[in-house]
Rosetta silent file (secondary structure, phi, psi, omega in degrees, C-alpha in Angstrom):
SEQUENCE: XXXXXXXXXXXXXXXXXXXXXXXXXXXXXXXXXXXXXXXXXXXXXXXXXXXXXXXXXXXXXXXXXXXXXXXXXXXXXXXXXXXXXXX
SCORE:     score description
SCORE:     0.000 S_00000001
   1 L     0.000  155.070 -176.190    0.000    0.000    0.000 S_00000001
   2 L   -77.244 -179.762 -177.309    1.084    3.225   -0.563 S_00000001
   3 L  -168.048   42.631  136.159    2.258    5.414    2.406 S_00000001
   4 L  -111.599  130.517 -137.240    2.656    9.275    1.178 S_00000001
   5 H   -72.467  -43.674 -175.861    0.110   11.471    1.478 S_00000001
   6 H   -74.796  -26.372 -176.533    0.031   12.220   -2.378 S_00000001
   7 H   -84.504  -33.922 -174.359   -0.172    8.400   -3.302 S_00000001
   8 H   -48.306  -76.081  174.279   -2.635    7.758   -0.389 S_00000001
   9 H   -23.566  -55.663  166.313   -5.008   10.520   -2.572 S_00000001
  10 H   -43.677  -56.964  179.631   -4.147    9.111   -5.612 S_00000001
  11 H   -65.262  -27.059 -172.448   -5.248    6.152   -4.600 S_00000001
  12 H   -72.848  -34.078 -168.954   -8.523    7.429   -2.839 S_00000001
  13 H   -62.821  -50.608 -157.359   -9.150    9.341   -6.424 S_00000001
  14 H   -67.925  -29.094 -172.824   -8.932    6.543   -8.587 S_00000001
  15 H   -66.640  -28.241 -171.918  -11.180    4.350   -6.724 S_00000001
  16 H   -71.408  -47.068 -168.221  -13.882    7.139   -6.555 S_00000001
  17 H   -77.959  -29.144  142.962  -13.470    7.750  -10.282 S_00000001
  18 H   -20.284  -81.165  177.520  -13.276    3.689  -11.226 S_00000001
  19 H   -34.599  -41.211  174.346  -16.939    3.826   -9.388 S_00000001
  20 H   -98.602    2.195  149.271  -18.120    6.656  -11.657 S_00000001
  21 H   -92.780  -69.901 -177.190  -17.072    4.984  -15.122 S_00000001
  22 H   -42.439  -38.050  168.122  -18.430    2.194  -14.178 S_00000001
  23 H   -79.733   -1.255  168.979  -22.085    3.076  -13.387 S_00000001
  24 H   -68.109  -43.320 -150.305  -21.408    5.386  -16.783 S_00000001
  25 H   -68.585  -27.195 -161.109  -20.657    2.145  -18.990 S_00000001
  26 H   -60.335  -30.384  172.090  -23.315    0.461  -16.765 S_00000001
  27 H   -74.609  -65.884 -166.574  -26.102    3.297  -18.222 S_00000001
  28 H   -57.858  -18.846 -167.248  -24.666    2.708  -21.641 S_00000001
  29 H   -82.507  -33.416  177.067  -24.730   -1.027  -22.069 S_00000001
  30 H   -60.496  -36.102 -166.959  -28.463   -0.314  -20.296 S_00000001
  31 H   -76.741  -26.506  179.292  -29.005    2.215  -22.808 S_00000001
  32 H   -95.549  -14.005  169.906  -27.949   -0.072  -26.082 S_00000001
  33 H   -68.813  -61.856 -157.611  -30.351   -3.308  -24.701 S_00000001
  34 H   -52.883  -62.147 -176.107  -33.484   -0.578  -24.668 S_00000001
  35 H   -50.139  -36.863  170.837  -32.382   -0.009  -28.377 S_00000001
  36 H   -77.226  -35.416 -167.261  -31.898   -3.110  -29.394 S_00000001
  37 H   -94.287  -11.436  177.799  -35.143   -4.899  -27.875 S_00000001
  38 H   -95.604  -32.309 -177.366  -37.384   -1.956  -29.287 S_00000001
  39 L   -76.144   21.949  165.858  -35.975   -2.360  -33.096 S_00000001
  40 L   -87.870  -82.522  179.475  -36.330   -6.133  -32.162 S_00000001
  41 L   -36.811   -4.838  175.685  -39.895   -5.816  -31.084 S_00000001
  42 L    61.558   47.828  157.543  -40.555   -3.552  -34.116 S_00000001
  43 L  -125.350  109.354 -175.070  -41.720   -0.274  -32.383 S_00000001
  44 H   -98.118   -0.388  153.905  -39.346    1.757  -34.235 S_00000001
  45 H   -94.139  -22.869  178.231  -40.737    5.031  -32.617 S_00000001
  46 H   -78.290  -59.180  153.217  -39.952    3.891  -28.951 S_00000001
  47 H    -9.221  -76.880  168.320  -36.897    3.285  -31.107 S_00000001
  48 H   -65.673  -49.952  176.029  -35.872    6.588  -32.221 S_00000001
  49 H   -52.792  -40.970 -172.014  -36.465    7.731  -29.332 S_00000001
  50 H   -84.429  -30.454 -173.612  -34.465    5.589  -27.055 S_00000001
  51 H   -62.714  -31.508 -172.499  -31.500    5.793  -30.225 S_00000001
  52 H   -57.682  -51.523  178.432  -31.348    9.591  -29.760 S_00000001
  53 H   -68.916  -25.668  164.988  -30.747    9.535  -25.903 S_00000001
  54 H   -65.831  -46.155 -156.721  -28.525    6.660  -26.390 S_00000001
  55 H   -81.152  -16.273 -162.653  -26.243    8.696  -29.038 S_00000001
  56 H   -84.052  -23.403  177.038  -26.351   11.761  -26.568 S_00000001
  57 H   -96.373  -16.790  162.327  -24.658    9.793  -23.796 S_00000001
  58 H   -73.304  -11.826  170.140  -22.416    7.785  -26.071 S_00000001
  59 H   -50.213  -52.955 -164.223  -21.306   11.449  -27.415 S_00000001
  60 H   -46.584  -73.897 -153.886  -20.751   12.282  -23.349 S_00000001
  61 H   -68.722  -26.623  176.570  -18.565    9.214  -22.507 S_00000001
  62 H   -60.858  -27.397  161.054  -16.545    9.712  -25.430 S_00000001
  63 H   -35.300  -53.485  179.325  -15.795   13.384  -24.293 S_00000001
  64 L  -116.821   58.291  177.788  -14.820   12.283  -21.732 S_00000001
  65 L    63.927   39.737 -151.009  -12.767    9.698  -22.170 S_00000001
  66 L  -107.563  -96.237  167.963  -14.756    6.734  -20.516 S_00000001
  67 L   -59.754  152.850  166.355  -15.036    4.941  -24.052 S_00000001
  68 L   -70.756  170.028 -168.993  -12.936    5.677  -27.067 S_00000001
  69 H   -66.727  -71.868 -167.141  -13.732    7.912  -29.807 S_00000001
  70 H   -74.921  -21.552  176.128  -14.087    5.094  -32.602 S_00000001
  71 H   -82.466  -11.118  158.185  -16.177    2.352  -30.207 S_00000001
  72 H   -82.326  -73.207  168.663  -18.299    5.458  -29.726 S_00000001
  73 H   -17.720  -63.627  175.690  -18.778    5.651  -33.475 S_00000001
  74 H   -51.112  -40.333  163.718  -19.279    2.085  -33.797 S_00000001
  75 H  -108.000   30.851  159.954  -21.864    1.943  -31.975 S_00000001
  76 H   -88.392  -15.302 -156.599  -23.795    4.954  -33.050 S_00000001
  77 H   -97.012  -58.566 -174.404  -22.959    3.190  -36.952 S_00000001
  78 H   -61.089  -47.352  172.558  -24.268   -0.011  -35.637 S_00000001
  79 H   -47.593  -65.695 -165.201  -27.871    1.321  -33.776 S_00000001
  80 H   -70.652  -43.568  148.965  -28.338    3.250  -36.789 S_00000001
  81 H   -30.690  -45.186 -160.671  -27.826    0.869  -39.307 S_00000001
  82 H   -73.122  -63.029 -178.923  -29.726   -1.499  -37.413 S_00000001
  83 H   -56.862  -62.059 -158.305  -32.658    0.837  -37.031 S_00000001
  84 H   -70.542   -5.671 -173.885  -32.684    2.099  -40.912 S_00000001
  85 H   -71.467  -56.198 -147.321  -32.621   -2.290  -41.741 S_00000001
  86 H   -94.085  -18.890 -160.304  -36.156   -2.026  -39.915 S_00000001
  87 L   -86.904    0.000    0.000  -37.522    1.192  -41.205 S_00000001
């Protein structure tokens, strides 16, 4: 374990900030099932709807660096593809 006051923090940081990516990816992976089971279930307005809210928070984590930049593409590429297959 660490044992300077600056690593002690460090360590105290990361754990707090670990905790707060994780319930982010934990919304997104929630947020890409809702997308996926309404263009499964064919209500492509419950659809749209849920893809829109979905791309605004995978826009977020890529800002800030939770996911990368291209697996945030991909799946905004993928939804939407997915969706216009059904439409």
């Amino acid at each position: 374990m660490a044992s300077h006051a600056s690593a002690l923090k460090a360590h105290r940081q990361s754990l707090k900030n670990r905790e707060h990516n994780r319930q982010f990816r934990s919304r997104l992976r929630n947020a890409l099932k809702t997308v996926r089971t309404a263009i499964a279930g064919n209500d492509l307005g419950a659809a749209r709807t849920a893809l829109r809210q979905s791309m605004s928070l995978i826009d977020k984590m890529a800002s800030k660096r939770i996911i990368h930049k291209n697996a945030a593409r991909r799946y905004k590429s993928r939804l939407s593809a997915r969706l216009a297959a059904r439409s």
